[in-house]
SEBA-423298 format. One record per residue (C-alpha): x, y, z. Coordinates in steps of 0.5 Angstrom, whole numbers, padded with zeros to 4 digits, always signed. Each point is the difference from the previous one (the first is absolute). Example, Ala and Ser with C-alpha at 12.3 -4.5 7.8 and 13.67 -1.06 7.14 Angstrom:
# SEBA-423298
+0025-0009+0016+0002+0007-0002
This chain:
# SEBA-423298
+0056-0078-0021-0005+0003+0004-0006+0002-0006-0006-0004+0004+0002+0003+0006-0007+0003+0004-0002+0001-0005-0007-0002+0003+0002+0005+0005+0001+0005-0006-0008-0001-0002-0003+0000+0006+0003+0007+0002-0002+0001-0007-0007-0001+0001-0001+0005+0006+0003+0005-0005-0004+0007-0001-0002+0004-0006+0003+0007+0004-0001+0007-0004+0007+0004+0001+0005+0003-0002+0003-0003-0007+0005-0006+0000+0004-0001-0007+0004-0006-0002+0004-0003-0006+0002-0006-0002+0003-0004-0006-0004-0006+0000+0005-0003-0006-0006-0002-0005-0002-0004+0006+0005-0005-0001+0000-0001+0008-0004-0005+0005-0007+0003-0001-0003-0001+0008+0006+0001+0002-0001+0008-0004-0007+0001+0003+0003-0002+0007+0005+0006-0002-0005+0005+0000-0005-0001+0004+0006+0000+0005+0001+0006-0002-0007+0003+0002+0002-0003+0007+0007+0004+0000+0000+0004+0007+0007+0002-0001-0002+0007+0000-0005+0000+0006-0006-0002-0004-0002-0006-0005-0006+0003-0005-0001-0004-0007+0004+0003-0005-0003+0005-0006+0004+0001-0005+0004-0005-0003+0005-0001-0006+0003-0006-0004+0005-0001-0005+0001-0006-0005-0008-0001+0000-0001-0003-0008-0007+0001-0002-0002-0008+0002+0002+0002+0007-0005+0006+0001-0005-0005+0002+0004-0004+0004+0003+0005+0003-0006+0004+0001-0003-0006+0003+0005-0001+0006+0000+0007+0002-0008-0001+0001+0002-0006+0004+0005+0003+0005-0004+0006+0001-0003+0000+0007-0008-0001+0000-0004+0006-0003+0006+0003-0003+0000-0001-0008+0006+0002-0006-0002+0002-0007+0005+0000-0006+0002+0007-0001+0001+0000-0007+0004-0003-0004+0004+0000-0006+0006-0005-0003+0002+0000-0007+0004-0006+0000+0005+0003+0005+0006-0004+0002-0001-0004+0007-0008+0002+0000-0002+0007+0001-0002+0005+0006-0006-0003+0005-0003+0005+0006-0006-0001+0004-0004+0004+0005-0005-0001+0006-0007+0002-0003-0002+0003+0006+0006+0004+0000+0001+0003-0007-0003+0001-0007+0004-0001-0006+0000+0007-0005+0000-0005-0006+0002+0007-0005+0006+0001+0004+0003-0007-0001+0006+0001-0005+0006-0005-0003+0007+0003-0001+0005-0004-0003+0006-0001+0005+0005-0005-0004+0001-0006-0001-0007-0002-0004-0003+0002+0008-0005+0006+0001-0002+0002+0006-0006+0002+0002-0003+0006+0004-0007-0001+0003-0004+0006+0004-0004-0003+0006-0005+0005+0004+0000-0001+0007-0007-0002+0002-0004+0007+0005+0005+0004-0004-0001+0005-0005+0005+0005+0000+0004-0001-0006+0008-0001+0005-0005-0006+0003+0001-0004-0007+0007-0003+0000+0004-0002-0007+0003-0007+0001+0006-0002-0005+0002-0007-0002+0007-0002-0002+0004-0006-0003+0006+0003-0001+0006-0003-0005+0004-0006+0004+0007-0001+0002+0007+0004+0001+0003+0003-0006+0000+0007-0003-0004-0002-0005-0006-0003+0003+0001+0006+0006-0001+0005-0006-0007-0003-0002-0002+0001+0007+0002+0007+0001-0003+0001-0007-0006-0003+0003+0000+0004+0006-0001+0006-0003-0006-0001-0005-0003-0002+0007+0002+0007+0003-0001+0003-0006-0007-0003+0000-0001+0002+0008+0003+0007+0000-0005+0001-0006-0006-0001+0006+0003+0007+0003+0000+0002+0007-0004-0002+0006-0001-0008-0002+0001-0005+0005+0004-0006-0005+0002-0006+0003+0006-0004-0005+0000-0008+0001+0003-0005-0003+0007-0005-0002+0005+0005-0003+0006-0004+0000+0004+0006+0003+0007-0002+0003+0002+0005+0004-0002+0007+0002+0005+0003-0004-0003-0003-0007-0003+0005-0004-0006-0003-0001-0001+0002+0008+0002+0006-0001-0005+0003-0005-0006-0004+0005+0003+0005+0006+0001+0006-0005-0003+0006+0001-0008+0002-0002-0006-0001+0001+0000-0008-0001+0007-0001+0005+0000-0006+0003+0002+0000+0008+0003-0006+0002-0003-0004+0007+0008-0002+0002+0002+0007-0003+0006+0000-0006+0005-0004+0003+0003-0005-0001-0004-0007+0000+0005-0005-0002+0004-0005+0005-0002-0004+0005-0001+0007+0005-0006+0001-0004-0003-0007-0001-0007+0002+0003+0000+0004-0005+0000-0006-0006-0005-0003-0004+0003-0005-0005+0002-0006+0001-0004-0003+0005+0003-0007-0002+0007-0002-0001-0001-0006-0004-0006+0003-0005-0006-0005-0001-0005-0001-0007+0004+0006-0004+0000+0005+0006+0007+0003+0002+0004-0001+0004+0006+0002+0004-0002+0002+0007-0002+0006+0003+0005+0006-0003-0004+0006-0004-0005+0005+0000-0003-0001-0006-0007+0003+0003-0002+0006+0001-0006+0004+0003+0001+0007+0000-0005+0007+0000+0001+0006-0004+0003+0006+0006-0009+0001-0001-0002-0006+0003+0006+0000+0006-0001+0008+0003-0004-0003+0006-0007+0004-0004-0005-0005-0001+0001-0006-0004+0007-0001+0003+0006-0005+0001+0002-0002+0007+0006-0001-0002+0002-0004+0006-0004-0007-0002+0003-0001-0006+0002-0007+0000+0002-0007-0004-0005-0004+0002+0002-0006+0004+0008+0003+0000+0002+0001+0007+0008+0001-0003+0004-0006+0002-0001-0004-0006+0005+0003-0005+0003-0004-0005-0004-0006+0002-0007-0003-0001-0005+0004+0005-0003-0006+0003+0008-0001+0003-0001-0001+0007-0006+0003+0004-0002+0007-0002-0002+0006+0005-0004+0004-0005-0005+0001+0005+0003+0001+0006-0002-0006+0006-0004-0003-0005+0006-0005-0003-0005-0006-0002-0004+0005-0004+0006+0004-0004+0002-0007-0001-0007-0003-0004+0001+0007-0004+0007+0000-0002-0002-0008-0002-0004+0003-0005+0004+0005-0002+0006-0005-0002-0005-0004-0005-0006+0006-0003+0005+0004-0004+0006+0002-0002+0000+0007+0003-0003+0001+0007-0006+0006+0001+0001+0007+0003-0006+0004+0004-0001+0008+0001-0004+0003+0004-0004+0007-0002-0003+0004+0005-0008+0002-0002-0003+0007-0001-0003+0004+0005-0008+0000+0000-0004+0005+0003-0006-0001+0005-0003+0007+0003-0006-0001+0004-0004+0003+0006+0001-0004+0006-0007+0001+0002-0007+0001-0003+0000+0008-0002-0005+0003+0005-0007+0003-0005+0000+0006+0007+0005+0004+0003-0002+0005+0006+0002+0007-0003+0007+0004+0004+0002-0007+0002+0007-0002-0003-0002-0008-0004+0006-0003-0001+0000-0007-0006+0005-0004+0001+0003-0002-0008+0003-0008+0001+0005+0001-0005+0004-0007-0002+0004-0004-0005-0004-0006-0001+0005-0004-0006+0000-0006+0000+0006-0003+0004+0003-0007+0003+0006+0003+0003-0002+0008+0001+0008+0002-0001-0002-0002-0007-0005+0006-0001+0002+0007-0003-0002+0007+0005-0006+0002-0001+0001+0008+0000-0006+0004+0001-0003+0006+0000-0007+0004+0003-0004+0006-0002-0007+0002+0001-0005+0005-0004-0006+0003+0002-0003-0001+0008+0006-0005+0002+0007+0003+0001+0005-0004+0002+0008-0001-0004+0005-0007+0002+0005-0003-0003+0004-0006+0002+0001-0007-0001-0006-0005+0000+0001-0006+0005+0000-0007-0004-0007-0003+0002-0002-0004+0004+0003+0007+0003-0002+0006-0002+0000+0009+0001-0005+0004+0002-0001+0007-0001-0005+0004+0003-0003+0007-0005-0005+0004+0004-0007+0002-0003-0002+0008+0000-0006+0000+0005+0000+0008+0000-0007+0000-0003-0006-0004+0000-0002-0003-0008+0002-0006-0003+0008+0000-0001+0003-0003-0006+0008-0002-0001+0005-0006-0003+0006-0002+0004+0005-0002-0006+0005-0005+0002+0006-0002-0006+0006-0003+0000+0007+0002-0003+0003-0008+0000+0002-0003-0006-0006-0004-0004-0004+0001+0005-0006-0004+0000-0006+0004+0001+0003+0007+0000-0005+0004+0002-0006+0000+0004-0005+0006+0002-0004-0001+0007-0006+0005-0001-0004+0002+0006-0007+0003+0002-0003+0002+0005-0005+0004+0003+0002+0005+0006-0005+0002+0005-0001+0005+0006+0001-0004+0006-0007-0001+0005-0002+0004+0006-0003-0003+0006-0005+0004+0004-0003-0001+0006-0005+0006-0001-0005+0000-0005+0002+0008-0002+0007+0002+0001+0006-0005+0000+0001-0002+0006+0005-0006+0004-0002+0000+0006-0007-0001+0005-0002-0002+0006-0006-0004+0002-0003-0001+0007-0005-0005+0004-0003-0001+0006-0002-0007+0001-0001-0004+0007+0003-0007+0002+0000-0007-0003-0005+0002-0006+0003-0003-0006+0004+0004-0005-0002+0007+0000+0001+0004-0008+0002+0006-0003+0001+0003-0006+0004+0004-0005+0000+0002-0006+0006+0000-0005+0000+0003-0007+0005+0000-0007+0000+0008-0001+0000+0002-0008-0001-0006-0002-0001-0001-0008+0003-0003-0005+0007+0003+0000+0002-0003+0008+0000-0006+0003-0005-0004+0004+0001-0001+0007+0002-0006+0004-0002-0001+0007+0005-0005+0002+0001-0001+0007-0001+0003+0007+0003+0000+0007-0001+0003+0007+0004+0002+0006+0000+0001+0006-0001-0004+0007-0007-0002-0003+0002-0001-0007-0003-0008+0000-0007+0003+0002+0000+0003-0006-0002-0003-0008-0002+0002-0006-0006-0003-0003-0002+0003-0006+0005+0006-0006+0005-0005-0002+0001-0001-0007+0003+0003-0007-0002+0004-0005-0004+0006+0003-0002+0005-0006-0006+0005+0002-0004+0000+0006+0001-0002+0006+0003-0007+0005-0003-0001+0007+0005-0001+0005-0003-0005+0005+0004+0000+0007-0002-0005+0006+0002+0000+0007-0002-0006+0004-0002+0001+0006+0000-0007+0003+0003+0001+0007+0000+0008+0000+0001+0004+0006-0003+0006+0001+0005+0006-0004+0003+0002-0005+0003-0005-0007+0003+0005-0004+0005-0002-0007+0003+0002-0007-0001-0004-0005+0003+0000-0006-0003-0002-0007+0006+0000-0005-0003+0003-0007+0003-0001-0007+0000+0001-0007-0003-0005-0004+0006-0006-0003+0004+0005-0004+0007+0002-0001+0002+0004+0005-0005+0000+0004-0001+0004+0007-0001-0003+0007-0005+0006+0005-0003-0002+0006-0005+0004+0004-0002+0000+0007-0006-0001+0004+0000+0002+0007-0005-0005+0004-0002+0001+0007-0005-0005+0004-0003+0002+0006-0003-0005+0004-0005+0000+0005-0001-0003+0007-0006-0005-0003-0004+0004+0004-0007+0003-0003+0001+0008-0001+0006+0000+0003+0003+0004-0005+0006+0002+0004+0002-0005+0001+0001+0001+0008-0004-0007+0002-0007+0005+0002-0005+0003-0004+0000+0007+0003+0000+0008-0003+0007-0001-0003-0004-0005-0005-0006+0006+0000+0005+0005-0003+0004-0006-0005-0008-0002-0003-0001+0008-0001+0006+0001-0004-0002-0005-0004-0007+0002-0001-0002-0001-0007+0000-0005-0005+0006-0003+0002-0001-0008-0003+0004-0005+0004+0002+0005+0006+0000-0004+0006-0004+0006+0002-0007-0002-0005-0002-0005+0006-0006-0002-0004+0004-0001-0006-0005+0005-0004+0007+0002-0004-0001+0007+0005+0001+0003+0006-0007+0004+0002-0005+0000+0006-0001-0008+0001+0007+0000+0001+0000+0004+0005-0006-0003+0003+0004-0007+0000+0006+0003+0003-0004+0003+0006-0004-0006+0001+0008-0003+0001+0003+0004+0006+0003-0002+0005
């Protein structure tokens, strides 16, 4: 047949395998005492990791065996280490065998996904000197109580006859006995070869009877049996059996994975129906050994199928099944931004609350809703509720903080889900800022004003000539916040004359700013330069905070260059005389102050005169 076939291929896609964290991926073989071809069993395995068919490939979590005698425990446990992916490793769950026929029940689980709770493991006796097990697995990152799952183990009685169907109905229900008695609301995962004919046989029948513990099959209580059903079968794959496995071809489906009705509501840890599958059966071998032919169990990848169903053929005497199960919920509630330490008092602050579903995920089709709600206390108000988006998405909801009054608010945004065995059901943002009043910007040093004007007098070509004014933060203290001046602009034709040179930066408390304004009189012509500038204002970096501009109306007359020509009428004459005597006084920087002693008196006048016309 074809068993060496790629499998050099098989290894090296084995080596690039990944240790994902997602959802949970179940499985179930009878591994007949490890009677089959060694490699060819840890090659079934770890091509069972790789299986794509649902969409996606992840290592399995859970796995359980039957007919594992106590001297097969080591060598088994060796062989699932060695077909795990890097970084992934299984323990032994416990394990118990009091002489049982055909060896005992076997399960193991990735480390990194779950944690046994030993105290819950139980044997309960089933028939035919065989004892299934119940083991409880925690799921790691979860501590609701519906996040731990129980898992039965069962090797019920073999072949047909009333007799034997008997003790396997009298065996299914100590273990719905035993699982009823667990009470509501617990996810239960049943596995295991139960040597059941037909959907009518009454050992089926009590499985998928009413209670708490009622098992839902993957395929549904139909009919299982003929060749229309075949890609459901799992025994035998090998029509001839070798080293005392059996044979007869693939015909029947002794083995079983199935949830109770908690385990498959589609909340929390729940069963995708729609994946269960006979592992390496594509249905077209009924009656036959399942190598016959080429296998399209994977469909396109007919070499790979083919490598799989060769070990299949030689590794047991029953062929493995796999079930994947949805993960619960897990909440993450955080701000999307830093919480601001100052907010501006009457100016609405919205928060923006980042709200997702952070589960761990391959597939995110395989991670239950994460169903929230938002509230708020204190200075926050706000309410919400929805569906959080699954990260690396997420949902934002906006609360708004009360700035009505200044003084420290203090408030909590709680975020909780509803969402079955939720991790992280809750989480409580709390929020504290300080409102303050809003700055004042003022041009005057007494009253609060916006707006004021300056004026110069300049000749031609002699530098760049300065004002000033002045800008204060009325009312400043404690409770307001500081002043930003940020930037200025001017308008007007002769807006590029202008500049400020001194005034802007952040944080002006008491006291006052100059604000020094220059015109640049390079190749000025006598008249009139006139602009408005604009200085943008702010309050200092808090929440909400307030842009105010004020305004300083600027009017430079330059004269002719002419000494004394105060009018600017290209001669010194009685019009200057009368300009100076209104400037008369102290007047520093007029241009009338021709001898620049900072006032207008009678040595100017004097000057003046010597200088007509």
């Amino acid at each position: 047949m074809r068993t060496n076939r790629l499998l050099a291929t098989l290894s090296i896609v084995l080596g690039c395998a990944s240790p994902a964290i997602g959802q949970i991926r179940v499985a179930h073989w009878n591994c007949c005492e490890m009677k089959g071809d060694g490699p060819a069993l840890i090659r079934t395995i770890a091509a069972m990791h790789l299986d794509n068919k649902p969409g996606w490939a992840q290592p399995l979590d859970i796995i359980t065996f039957n007919e594992v005698a106590n001297t097969n425990t080591t060598e088994l446990k060796a062989a699932v280490n060695s077909a795990a992916p890097a970084g992934v490793t299984y323990t032994l769950a416990t394990y118990t065998n009091t002489s049982e026929s055909g060896g005992a029940q076997a399960m193991f689980y990735r480390t990194d996904r779950f944690t046994e709770v030993t105290a819950l493991h139980v044997d309960i006796e089933t028939g035919a000197t065989r004892d299934t097990d119940r083991w409880a697995l925690q799921l790691t990152g979860y501590t609701d109580i519906k996040a731990r799952v129980y898992v039965y183990g069962s090797h019920l009685k073999a072949s047909s006859g009333s007799a034997n169907e008997d003790i396997r109905t009298a065996g299914m229900q100590d273990i719905r006995s035993n699982a009823d008695a667990l009470g509501a609301d617990v996810p239960i995962i049943y596995t295991g070869d139960y040597n059941i004919y037909n959907n009518t046989e009454e050992a089926y029948l009590v499985l998928i009877g009413a209670g708490y513990g009622q098992g839902i099959d993957p395929y549904g209580n139909g009919n299982w049996t003929g060749t229309g059903n075949a890609i459901k079968h799992t025994q035998a794959p090998a029509v001839t059996g070798q080293n005392g496995l059996v044979g007869g071809g693939m015909d029947d489906r002794f083995d079983f994975i199935l949830p109770n009705a908690e385990a498959a509501d589609g909340d929390g840890i729940s069963m995708m129906a729609s994946t269960m599958r006979a592992f390496g059966n594509d249905g077209t071998n009924y009656n036959q050994d399942i190598n016959a032919g080429n296998s399209d169990y994977f469909p396109g990848e007919q070499a790979r199928s083919n490598a799989v169903t060769d070990d299949l053929w030689i590794a047991s005497d029953h062929i493995p099944q796999i079930l994947e199960f949805q993960v619960p919920a897990k909440l993450s509630a955080q701000f999307a931004a830093a919480l601001p330490t100052k907010a501006i008092r009457g100016i609405a602050v919205p928060l923006a609350v980042k709200i997702q579903n952070v589960a761990p995920y391959v597939s995110a089709s395989a991670v239950d809703a994460l169903q929230y709600s938002l509230s708020c206390t204190g200075g926050v108000t706000g309410t919400a509720s929805g569906t959080g988006a699954l990260s690396p998405l997420y949902s934002s909801v906006n609360v708004n903080l009360n700035t009505a009054a200044t003084g420290t608010i203090t408030g909590t945004v709680n975020v909780t889900s509803s969402s079955e065995a939720v991790a992280t059901p809750s989480v409580a943002l709390p929020v504290s800022v300080t409102v303050i009043r809003p700055s004042n910007p003022s041009l005057n040093a007494t009253t609060d004003i916006d707006s004021t004007s300056l004026s110069l007098e300049c000749e031609p070509d002699v530098g760049s000539v300065t004002m000033d004014a002045a800008v204060r933060n009325v009312g400043y203290d404690a409770s307001q916040s500081k002043l930003d001046i940020d930037s200025v602009s001017f308008s007007g034709s002769y807006a590029s004359k202008f500049s400020m040179t001194q005034g802007l930066g952040a944080g002006l408390t008491t006291g006052s700013r100059t604000l020094r304004f220059a015109f640049n009189t390079a190749g000025t012509t006598p008249g009139s330069y006139a602009t408005t500038a604009t200085v943008r204002t702010s309050d200092e970096a808090a929440a909400g905070e307030q842009i105010r501009n004020i305004t300083v109306a600027l009017d430079v007359t330059v004269g002719t260059g002419l000494l004394g020509d105060l009018d600017g009428d290209g001669s010194v004459g009685t019009g200057d005389i009368a300009i100076m005597l209104l400037d008369f006084g102290a007047c520093a920087g007029c241009a009338s102050d021709l001898d620049g002693s900072d006032s207008v008196d009678f040595g100017d006048v004097s000057f003046l005169l010597l200088l007509f016309d």
